[in-house]
Structures are given as structure tokens and as C-alpha cells.
N, C-alpha and C positions, 0 to 999 in steps of 0.2 A: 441284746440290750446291755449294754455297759452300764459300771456303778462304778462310782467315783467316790470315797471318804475320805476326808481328810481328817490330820490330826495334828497334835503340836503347838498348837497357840497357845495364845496365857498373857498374864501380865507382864513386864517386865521395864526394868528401869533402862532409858537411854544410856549407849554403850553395850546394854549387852548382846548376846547372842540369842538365837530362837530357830529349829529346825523342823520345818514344816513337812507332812510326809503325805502322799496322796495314795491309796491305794486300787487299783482297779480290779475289778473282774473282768472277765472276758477273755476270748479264747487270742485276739488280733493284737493286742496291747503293741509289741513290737513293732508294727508299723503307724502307728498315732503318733501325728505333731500332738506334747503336751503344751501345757500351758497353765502358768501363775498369774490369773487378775487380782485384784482390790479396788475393793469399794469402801471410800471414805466417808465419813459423816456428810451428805452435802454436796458430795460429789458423785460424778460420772463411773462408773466402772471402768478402768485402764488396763491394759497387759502391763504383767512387770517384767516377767520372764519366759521364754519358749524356750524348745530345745526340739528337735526335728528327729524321724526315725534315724538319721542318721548319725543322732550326737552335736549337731550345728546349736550354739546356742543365740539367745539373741535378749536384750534388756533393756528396760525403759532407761534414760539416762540419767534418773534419780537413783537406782540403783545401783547402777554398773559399778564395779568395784567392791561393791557391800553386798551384796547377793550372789549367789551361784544355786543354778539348777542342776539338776543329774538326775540320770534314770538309771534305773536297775530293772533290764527287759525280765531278768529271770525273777524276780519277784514281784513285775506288775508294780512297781511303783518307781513314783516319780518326786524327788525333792526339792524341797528349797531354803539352802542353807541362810540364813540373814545376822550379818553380823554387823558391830555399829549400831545398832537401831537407834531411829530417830523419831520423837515424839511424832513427827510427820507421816513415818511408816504406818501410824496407828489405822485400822482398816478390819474389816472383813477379808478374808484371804479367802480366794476359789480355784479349785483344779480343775481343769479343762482338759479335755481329747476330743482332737478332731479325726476323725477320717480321711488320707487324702481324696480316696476313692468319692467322697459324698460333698454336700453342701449340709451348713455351710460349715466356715471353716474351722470351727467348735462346736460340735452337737451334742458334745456328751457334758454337765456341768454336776461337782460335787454340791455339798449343801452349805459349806464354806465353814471358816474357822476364826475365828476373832485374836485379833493379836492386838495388844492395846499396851503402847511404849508411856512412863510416864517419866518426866524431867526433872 
């Protein structure tokens, strides 16, 4: 069983910075596609960020350019730097790991983090 916590959120004024960190147990970490969802007031849950056991990243195109994922296989976590923030960013933030081995293609989900931009 994988655990997923995240940590890092908070309030913060549009412009700034906020660096979200995910940490897992488990002994496989190294080969899990991660992944950064949010859930906004209202809305649907979206991918913002992935990043593949092998380092590929990939972004919703709200953030691309304002965002960057990276993992640190030897410490079981996975981040997500967000700079810019935009009152739009305002969300629920969740860490994800998939198995490629398994279905489906996120099984494992942290308990999420709240990052809330204000203007």
C-alpha cells in the first residue's frame, strides 16, 4: 500500500511563489508516473502536472511555464514548484502515483493540500 502526504500550501498573495512537496512510502516509488491534480471550488478535478519514471514531464496549459514538477527517486518525493500564482490557481492540490504495471492510471491519491492565491 502506498501513502501519499502532501505538504506546502498556504495562503499567498498573486505573484508569489509556493512549493508543493509530496512524499511517499513504499518500497517501488521509482518507477510511478506521478502526478499534480486540483480541484477548484466548482469545478472538476484536472491534471496540472505529470512527470514519468523516466523524468518526461508534461502540463496542463494553464500552467506551463509557471509550474515545474521534479522528483527525487531517492527521497520518495515528488514536487511542484509554482511561481506567478494566480488567484485562478486557487485549488485543492493532490498527489498522485500510478502504477504502470496496474490500472488505473492513478491508484494511489494523497489527502490534498489547499493553496489559496489572493489578488
Amino acid at each position: 500500500q502506498v501513502q501519499l502526504g502532501e505538504s506546502g500550501g498556504g495562503l499567498v498573495q498573486a505573484g508569489d511563489s509556493l512549493r508543493l512537496s509530496c512524499a511517499a512510502s513504499g518500497q517501488t516509488f521509482s518507477i510511478y508516473r506521478m502526478g499534480w491534480f486540483r480541484r477548484a471550488p466548482g469545478k472538476q478535478r484536472e491534471l496540472v502536472a505529470a512527470i514519468t519514471s523516466g523524468g518526461i514531464t508534461n502540463y496542463a496549459g494553464s500552467v506551463k511555464g509557471r509550474f515545474t514538477i521534479s522528483r527525487d527517486n531517492a527521497k520518495n518525493t515528488v514536487y511542484l514548484q509554482m511561481n506567478s500564482l494566480k488567484p485562478e490557481d486557487t485549488a485543492v492540490y493532490y498527489c498522485a502515483a500510478g502504477d504502470p504495471r496496474s490500472v488505473p492510471e492513478y491508484g494511489y491519491w494523497g489527502q490534498g493540500t489547499q493553496v489559496t492565491v489572493s489578488s
